[in-house]
C-alpha positions in Angstrom: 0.0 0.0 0.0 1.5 3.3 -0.9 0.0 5.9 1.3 0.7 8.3 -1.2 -2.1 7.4 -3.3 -4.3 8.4 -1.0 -5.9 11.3 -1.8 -8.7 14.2 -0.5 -12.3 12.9 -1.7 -11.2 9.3 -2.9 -14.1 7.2 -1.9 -14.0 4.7 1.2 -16.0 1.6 0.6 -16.2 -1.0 3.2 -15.8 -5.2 2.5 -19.9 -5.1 2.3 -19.2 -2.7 -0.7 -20.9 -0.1 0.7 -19.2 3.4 0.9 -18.3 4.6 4.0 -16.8 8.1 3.7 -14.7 10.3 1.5 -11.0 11.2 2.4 -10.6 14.4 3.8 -7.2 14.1 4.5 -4.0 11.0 5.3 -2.2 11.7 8.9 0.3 9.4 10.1 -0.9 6.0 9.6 -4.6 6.9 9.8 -7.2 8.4 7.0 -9.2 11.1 8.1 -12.7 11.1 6.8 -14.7 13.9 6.1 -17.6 15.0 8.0 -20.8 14.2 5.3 -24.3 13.7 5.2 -27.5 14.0 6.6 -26.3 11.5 9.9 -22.9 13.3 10.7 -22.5 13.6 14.4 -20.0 16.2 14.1 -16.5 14.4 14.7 -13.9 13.7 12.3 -13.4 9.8 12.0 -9.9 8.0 11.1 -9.5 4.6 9.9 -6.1 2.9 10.0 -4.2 2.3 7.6 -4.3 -1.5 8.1 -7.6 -1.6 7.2 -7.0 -1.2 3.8 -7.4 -4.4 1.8 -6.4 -2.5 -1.5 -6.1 1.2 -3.3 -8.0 1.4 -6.9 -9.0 5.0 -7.7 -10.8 4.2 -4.5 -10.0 2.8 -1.1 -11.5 -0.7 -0.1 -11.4 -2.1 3.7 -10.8 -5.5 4.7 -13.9 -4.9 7.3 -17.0 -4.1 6.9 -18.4 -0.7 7.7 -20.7 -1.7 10.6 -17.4 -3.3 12.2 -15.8 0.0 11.0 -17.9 2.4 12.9 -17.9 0.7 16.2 -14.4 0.1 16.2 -13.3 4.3 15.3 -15.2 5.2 18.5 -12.1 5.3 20.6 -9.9 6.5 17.9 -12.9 9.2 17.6 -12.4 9.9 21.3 -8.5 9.8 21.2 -8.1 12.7 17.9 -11.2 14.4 17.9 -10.3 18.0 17.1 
């Protein structure tokens, strides 16, 4: 995975297929997804890096996105801004 090609509005799709955010930004080892949509609560959410099954134009997981967004809580909690 080259964490160069990730870049700001690439689409993040879960392992269900379904899409789980856009980029806003990569920091560290973690992609930071935008605040979206009709449901956003307001925090920024990161997924890790070693979620990432593979980079094609867009970003797929290796989880799916309900596992996703239980598991960013605490990185929610830990780099909320």
């Amino acid at each position: 995975m080259n964490a160069q090609s990730i870049l700001p509005g690439m689409a993040v799709f879960g392992s269900c297929g379904n899409l789980l955010g856009t980029v806003d930004h990569f920091e560290d080892d973690m992609i930071k997804l935008r605040r979206t949509g009709p449901g956003a609560d307001g925090l920024h959410h990161f997924v890790p890096v070693d979620w990432i099954q593979r980079i094609d134009g867009e970003i797929h997981l290796n989880l799916d996105c309900n596992y996703a967004r239980q598991e960013w809580e605490t990185e929610v909690a830990a780099r909320s801004d």
